[in-house]
N, C-alpha and C positions, 0 to 999 in steps of 0.2 A: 440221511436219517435224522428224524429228531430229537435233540439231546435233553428236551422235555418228556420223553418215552415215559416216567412214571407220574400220575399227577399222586394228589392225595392216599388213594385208596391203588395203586399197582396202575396197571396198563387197561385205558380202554375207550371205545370208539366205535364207530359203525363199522359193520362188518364188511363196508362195501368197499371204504377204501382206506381206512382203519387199521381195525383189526384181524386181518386176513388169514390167511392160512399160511402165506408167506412170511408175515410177520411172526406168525407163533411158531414156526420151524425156527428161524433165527435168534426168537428168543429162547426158546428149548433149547440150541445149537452154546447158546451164551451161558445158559444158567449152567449145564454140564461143563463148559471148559471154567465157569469161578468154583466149581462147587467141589474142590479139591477130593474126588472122590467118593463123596457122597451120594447116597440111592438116593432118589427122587418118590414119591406118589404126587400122582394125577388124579387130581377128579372133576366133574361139570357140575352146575345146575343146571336146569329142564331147558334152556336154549337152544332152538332148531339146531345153530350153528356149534353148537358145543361140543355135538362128536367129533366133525371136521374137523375143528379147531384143537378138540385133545388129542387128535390123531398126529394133526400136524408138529403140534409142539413135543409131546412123549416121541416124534419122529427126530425131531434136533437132540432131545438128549439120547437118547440112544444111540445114533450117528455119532453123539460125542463121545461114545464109550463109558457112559451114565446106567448103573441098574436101575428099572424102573414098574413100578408098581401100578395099575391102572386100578381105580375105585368107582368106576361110573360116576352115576347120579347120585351127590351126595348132597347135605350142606356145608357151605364154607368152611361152620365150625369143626365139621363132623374131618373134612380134608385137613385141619389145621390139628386137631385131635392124633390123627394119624401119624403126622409129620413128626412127633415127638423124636428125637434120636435120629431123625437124618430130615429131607427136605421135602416142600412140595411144591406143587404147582396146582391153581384152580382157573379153571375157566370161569370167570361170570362176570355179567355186568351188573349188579347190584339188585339195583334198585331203577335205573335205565332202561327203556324202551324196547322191546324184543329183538328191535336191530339192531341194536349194539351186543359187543360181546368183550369179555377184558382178559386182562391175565392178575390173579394175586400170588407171591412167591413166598413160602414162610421157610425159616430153618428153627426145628427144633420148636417148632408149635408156636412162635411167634414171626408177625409178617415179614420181609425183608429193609432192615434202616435204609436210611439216605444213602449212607456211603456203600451197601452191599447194593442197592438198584443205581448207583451212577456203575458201580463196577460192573453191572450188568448190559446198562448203556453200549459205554465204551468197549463190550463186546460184541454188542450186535452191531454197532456201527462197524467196527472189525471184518467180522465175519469169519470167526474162527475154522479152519479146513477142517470137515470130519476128521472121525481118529481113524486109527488103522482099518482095515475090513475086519481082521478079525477079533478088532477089538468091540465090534456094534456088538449091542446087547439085544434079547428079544424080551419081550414085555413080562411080567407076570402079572394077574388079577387076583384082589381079594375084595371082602365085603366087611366095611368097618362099621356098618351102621348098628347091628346087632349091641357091637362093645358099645359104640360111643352111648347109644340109649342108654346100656343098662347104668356107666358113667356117670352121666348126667341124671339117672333117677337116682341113683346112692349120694351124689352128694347137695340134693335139694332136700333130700331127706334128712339130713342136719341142719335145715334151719326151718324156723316156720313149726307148723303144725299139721296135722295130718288133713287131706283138703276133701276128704270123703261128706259129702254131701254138698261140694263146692260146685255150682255149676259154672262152666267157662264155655266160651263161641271163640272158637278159635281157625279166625279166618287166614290159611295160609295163602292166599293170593297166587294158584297156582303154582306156588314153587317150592323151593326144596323143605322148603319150611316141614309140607306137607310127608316128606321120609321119617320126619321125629317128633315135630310136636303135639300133635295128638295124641300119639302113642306111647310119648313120655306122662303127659298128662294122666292116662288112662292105666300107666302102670302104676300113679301115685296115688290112686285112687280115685283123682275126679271124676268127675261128670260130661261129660265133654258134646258139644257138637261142632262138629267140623264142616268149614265152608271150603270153596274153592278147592279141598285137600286133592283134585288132582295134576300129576305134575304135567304142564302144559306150556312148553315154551312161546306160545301166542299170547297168552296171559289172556284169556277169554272172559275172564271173571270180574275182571279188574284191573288197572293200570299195577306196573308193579309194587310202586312206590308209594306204602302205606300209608293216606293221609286223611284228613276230616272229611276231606271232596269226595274222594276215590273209600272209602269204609260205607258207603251208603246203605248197600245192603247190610254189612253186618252190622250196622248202630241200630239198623232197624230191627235184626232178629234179636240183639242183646235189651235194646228197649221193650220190646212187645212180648217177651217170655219173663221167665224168672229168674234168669241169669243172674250171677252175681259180676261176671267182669267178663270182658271180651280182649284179646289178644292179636295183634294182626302182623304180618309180617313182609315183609319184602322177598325180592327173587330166592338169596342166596342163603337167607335167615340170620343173616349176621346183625340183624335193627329188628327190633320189636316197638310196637305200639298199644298203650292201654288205654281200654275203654273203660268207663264205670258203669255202674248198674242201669245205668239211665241211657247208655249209649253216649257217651259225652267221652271227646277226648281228652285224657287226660294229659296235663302239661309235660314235657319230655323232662325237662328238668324236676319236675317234683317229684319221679318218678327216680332220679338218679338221686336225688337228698334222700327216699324212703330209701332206696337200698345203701348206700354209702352209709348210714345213720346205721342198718343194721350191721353191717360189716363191720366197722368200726367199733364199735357197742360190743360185737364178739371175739374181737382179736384181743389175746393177751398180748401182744407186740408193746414195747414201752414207749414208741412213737409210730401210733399206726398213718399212714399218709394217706389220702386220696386224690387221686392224681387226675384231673378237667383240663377244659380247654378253654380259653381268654371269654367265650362269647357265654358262657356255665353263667346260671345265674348266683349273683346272694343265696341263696336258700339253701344250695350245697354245704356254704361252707357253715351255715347255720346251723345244723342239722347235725356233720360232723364234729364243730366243735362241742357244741351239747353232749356228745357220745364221748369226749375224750380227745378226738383226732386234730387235723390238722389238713388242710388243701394247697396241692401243689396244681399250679397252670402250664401247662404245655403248647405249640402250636397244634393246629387242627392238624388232623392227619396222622400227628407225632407221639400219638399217647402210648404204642408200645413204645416209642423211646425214650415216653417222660416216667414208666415204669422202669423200668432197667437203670435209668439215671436219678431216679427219685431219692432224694438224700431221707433216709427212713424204711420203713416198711411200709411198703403199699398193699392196700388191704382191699382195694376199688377203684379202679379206674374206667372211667365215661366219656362221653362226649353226649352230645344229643343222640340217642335212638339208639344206643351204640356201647357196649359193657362190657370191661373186662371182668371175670372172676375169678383174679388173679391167685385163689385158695385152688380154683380147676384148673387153669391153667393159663397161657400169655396172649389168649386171642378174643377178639369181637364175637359174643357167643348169646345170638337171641333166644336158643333153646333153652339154655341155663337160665336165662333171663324169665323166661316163661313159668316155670316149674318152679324157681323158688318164690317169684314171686304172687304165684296161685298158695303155694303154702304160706306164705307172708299174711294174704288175702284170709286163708283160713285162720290164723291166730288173731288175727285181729279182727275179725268178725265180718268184715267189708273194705270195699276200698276207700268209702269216707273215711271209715274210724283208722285206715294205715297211713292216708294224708292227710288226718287232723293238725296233726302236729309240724305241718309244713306251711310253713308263711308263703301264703302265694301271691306275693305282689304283682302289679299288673306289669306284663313284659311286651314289648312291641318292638320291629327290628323293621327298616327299610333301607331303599339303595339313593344313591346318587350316583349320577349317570358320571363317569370320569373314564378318558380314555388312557389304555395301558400306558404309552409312552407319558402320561403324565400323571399315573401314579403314583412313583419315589417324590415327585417333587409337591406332591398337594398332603403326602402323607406326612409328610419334613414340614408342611406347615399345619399340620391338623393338631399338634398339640399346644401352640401360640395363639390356636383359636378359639380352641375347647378353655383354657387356660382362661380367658378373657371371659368367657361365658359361665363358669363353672370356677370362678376364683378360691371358692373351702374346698374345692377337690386336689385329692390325691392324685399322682399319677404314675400309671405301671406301664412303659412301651417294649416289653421285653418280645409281648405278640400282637401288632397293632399298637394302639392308644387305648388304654383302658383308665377313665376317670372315674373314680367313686370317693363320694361323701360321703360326710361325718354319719348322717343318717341312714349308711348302707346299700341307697340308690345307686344308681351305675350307668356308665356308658361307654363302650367299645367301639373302635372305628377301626376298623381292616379292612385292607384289598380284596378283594375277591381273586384268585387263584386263576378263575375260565371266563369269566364276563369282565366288560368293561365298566367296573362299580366299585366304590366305595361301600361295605357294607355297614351301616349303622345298628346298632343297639342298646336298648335302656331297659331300667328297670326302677320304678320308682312307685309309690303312691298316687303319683302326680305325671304319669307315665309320657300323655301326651304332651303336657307342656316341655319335660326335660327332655324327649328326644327332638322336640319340634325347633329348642333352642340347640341342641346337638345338629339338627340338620341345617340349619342357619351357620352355622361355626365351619361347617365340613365344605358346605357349599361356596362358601368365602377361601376357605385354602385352595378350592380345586380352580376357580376362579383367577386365584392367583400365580399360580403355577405355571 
């Protein structure tokens, strides 16, 4: 068994020789014998393979003598919503291909840390014996979708402005997106028209993964109407993507400095935090310190751990595409994302006038080809290279190599997790020259290695 089982985001792979039904027995079979007695809920996104796969896994915990609760087709957020007070499990692959399918595990509405999925690991590799016979449980069903909407519209209703006459294209991309956020939108009073909204585990409409390539159609419906912003989403709805009135994508990061900047700005907290990840640009923390706050950096992946561990109060934690609102609660939630910030969009008149105030320098990120086994040792020398290039820089290697100067420019150098890469990133005025001397520097460590 592979003792890599969880990457970044839970368990997941092609379903062919992957993510199986065998495997999600086993891992249901594990999560029940760590889960000292706590009930479980289950739920899918729209993937063909997703009932199977719920069937299989809610099949290990119940063999394990686990109560469990089945939710169907939900969103991620909506299953993480749920798990408050005891645990979950979700099937989905993201933002991933329709052959793929994953497992995410949360306790108590945040996902499972490092040290609860190696304890998981090490039980699937195990294989823990069912429990007694007459200790299996039989399933129960409920439907959380009704709560979590109404949820999530009462507390976008605290911030922002009311969005009645706001018009949004909110393309869910076939997925679950499409169970909430129209009809979140629609209870807050926008204006709404909905693309892709049905759920269709082929992803017919569109690749899943919401991006400038893959948005074609909806930049077109939000350019050629009167729209004021367009919304787009991934499989499981846990990322969101804005467009502006013009159909233009808007930067992921300026999009985390507008919300972080309001968060911030509204916490009476006496040290409110906000808690990114190494590759985040400048402009977050620009933004929040303007508001009062203060930015803490986490590994990717690790942002519910760099909340829970954040020395302060965390008021906002992101990543790219990717939001906690940690005033709703401890998980990735692109519905909440959607709906405050359509109200956001309403106070402020548009989405120029809500990203005026965000310094958007130019940002550019590329790879260098480097193979795993000579990863540690080209990253052992990327900061004696960077160093030599980049002599007024600071430097942070707490995740990766992170060097920024005096003038607030920046550059990141991490491994990539699943490919054989060196990932690069800058941010500067002068963008292409400082990552062009960034990938000179990187190239020389890997070289030497």
């Amino acid at each position: 068994m592979d003792s890599d089982l969880f990457g970044t985001a839970g368990v997941r792979g092609p379903v062919a020789d992957a993510v199986t039904p065998a495997l999600a027995l086993r891992v249901g079979r594990a999560a029940a014998d760590a889960a000292d007695g706590a009930s479980f809920v289950v739920g899918r996104d729209g993937r063909v393979t997703g009932d199977a796969l719920a069937s299989a896994l809610a099949a290990g915990l119940q063999s394990g003598g686990t109560a469990v609760t089945r939710l169907g087709q939900v969103p991620t957020p909506a299953l993480a919503f749920a798990s408050r007070g005891q645990r979950g499990a979700m099937l989905t692959a993201s933002h991933n291909p329709p052959a793929d399918n994953g497992v995410k595990l949360f306790a108590d509405g945040v996902e499972y840390d490092r040290d609860a999925e190696a304890q998981i690991e090490a039980a699937v590799e195990r294989d823990p014996d069912p429990a007694a016979w007459d200790a299996w449980t039989s399933a129960d069903r409920a439907d959380v979708l009704a709560d979590y909407r109404a949820a999530v519209a009462s507390f976008a209703g605290e911030h922002g402005a009311d969005p009645g006459g706001i018009s949004v294209v909110a393309d869910c991309g076939n997925g679950a997106a499409a169970l909430a956020v129209p009809q979140v939108l629609a209870d807050l009073g926008a204006d709404v028209t909905a693309l892709n909204a049905n759920l269709d585990g082929h992803f017919p409409g569109r690749e899943s993964k919401p991006t400038a390539e893959s948005l074609t159609d909806c930049r077109a419906v939000v350019a050629e109407s009167d729209a004021d912003l367009g919304l787009a989403h991934d499989g499981d709805a846990d990322r969101i993507v804005v467009l502006d009135a013009d159909g233009e994508v808007v930067h992921e990061d300026t999009i985390v400095a507008v919300l972080a900047h309001h968060y911030v700005a509204a916490s009476d907290a006496a040290d409110p935090v906000v808690v990114t990840t190494p590759n985040a640009s400048a402009r977050i923390d620009e933004r929040v310190a303007a508001a009062g706050g203060r930015v803490e950096r986490v590994r990717l992946g690790g942002l519910h751990e760099g909340v829970a561990d954040a020395d302060g109060t965390v008021a906002f934690a992101a990543e790219p595409w990717k939001h906690i609102h940690t005033a709703f609660g401890g998980w990735m939630d692109g519905v909440v994302s959607a709906a405050v910030l359509v109200r956001l969009v309403a106070d402020a008149g548009s989405v120029d006038a809500l990203r005026d105030p965000v310094d958007e320098r130019p940002y550019r990120k590329a790879n260098v080809d480097c193979p795993d086994e000579r990863k540690a040792a080209a990253m052992a020398g990327v900061p004696g290279e960077l160093s030599a290039a980049l002599p007024e820089a600071d430097f942070d290697e707490s995740y990766g190599v992170r060097a920024t100067r005096p003038d607030g420019s920046w550059v990141l150098v991490r491994p990539s997790g699943t490919e054989p890469y060196l990932r690069v990133y800058a941010e500067s005025e002068e963008v292409d020259a400082l990552l062009d001397a960034a990938l000179d520097a990187v190239r020389t460590a890997v070289d030497r290695a």
